[in-house]
C-alpha positions in Angstrom: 31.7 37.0 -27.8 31.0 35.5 -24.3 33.6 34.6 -22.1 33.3 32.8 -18.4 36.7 31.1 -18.0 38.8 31.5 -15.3 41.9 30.3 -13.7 39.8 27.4 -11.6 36.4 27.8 -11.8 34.2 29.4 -14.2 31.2 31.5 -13.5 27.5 30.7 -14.8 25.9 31.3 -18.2 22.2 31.3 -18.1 19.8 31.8 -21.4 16.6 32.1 -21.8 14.1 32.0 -24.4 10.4 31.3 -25.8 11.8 28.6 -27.9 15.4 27.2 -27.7 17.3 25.1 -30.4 20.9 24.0 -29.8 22.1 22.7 -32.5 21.6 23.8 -36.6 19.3 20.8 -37.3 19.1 18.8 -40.3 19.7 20.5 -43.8 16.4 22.0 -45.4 15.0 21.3 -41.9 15.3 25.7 -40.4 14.0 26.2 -37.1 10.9 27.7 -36.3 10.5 30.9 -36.4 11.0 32.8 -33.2 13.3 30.1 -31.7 16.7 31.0 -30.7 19.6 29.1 -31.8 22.7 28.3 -30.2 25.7 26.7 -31.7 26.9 23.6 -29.5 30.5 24.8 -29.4 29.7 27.7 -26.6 29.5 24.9 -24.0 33.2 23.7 -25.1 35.1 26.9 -25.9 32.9 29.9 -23.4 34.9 28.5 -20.1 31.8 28.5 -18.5 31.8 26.4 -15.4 28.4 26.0 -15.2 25.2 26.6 -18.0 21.4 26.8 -17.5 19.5 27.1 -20.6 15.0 27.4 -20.3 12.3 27.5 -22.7 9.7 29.4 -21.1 6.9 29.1 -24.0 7.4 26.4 -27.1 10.3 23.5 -26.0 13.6 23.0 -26.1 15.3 20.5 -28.4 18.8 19.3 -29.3 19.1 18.7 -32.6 19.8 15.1 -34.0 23.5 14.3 -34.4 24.2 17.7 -31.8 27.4 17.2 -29.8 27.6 19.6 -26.1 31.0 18.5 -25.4 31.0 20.0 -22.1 35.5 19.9 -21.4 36.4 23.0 -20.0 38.5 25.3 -20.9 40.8 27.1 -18.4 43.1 30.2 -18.5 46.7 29.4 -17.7 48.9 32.2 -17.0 51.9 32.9 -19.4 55.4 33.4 -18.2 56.7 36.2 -16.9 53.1 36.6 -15.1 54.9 37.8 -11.9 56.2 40.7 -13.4 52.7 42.3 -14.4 51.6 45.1 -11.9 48.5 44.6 -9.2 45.1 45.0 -11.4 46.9 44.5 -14.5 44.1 42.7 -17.1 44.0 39.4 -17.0 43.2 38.4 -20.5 46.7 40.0 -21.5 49.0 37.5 -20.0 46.8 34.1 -19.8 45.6 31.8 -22.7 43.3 29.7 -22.9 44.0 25.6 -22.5 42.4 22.1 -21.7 43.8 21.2 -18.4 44.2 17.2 -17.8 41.4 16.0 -16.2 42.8 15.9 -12.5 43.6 19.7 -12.7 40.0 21.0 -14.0 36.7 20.8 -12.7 33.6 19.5 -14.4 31.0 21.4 -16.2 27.0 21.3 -15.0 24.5 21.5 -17.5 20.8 22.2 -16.7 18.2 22.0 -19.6 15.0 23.1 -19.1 11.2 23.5 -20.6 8.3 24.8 -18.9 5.3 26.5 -20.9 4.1 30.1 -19.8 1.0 31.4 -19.1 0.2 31.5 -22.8 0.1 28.1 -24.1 1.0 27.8 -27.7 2.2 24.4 -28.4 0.7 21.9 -25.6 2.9 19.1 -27.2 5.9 21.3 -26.3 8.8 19.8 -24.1 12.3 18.8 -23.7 13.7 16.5 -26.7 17.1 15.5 -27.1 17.7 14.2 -30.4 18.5 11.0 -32.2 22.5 10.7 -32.3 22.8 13.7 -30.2 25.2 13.6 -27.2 25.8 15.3 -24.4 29.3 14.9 -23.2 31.0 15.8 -19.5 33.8 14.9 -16.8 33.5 13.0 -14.3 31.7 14.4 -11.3 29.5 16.6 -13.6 25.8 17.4 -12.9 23.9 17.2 -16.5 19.8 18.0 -15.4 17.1 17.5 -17.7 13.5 18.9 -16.2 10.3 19.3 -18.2 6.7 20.5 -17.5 5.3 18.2 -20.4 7.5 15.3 -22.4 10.8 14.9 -21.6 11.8 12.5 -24.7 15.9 11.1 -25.1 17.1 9.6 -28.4 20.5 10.5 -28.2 23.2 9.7 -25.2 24.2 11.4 -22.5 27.5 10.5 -21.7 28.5 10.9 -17.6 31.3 9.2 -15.8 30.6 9.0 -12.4 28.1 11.8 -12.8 24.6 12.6 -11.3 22.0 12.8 -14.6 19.1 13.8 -13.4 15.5 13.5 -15.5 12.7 15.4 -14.0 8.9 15.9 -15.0 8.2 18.9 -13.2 4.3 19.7 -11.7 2.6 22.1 -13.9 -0.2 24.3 -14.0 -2.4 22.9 -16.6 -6.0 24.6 -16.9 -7.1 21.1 -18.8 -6.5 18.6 -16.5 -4.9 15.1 -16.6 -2.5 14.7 -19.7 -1.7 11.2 -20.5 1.2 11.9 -22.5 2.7 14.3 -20.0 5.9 11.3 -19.4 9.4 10.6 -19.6 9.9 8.6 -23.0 13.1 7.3 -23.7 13.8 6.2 -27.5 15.0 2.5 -28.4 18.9 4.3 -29.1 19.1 6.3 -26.0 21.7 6.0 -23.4 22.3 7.3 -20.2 26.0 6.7 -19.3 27.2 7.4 -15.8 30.1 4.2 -14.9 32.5 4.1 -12.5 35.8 6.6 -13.3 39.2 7.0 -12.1 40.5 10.2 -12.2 44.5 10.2 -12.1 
């Protein structure tokens, strides 16, 4: 189990991997071997406040249909908390809780995909998925950076937000790659409107 919430803010989970999938794809459809997969619900129920995940070798993708529903959770002290003695755990008199929106603070997420030294898959980058979405508070920070394609089906859903897409300069050996670009699919969205937060 891994745990980052707090009473306010969270600390910072950061993964790393040759090959990252978040998401279980579609049925039938396994991922490749060596690829480490994480199950979309540790961005809702970890209390993270902020997460970094990086592909270092083959790409990262979010599977189609994925949801990173990035509410926070919080811990919330239980009654009677005053009578617990200084250095007392924590964790035995808190729970965890979705505070309303005016009480919490958002949750970043930072995706990334750069290829090591060792190129395996040239065509590997950063893909979020068809139906996929990425979901956070207002005043979030969702960051999307590639060294290769950065492709977006799916949505990324931000009120009042910065989303940031970023091709980052690599050190290709082989020169000029046409394809190396920021492609976004005929379904994608990038939402980031106005929001009052009462």
């Amino acid at each position: 189990t891994v745990r980052g919430a707090a009473l306010y803010t969270g600390g910072t989970l950061s993964i790393t991997a040759d090959s990252v999938q978040i998401g279980p794809g579609q049925p039938g459809q396994p991922a490749s071997p060596g690829t480490l997969v994480i199950d979309p619900a540790i961005f809702r129920d970890a209390g993270f406040s902020r997460y970094k995940v990086s592909a270092v070798q083959s790409g990262l993708t979010v599977a189609d249909n994925t949801l990173i529903d990035l509410t926070p959770q919080n811990l919330v002290l239980d009654t009677g908390y005053q009578a617990r003695p200084t250095g007392a755990d924590l964790s035995q008199f808190s729970h965890l809780e979705t505070l309303p929106l005016f009480e919490r603070e958002p949750v970043n997420l930072s995706l990334t995909s750069v290829r090591g030294g060792k190129v395996i898959d040239r065509n590997a980058g950063l893909i979020i998925g068809s139906g996929a979405t990425i979901h956070a508070d207002p005043g979030a920070s969702v960051a999307l950076s590639s060294d290769r394609m950065l492709t977006v089906f799916g949505t990324i859903d931000a009120p009042a937000s910065n989303i940031d897409l970023t091709l980052q300069n690599g050190l290709d050996s082989d020169g000029f790659f046409p394809d190396k670009a920021i492609w976004l699919g005929s379904g994608a969205a990038l939402n980031a409107p106005g929001a009052v937060v009462l």
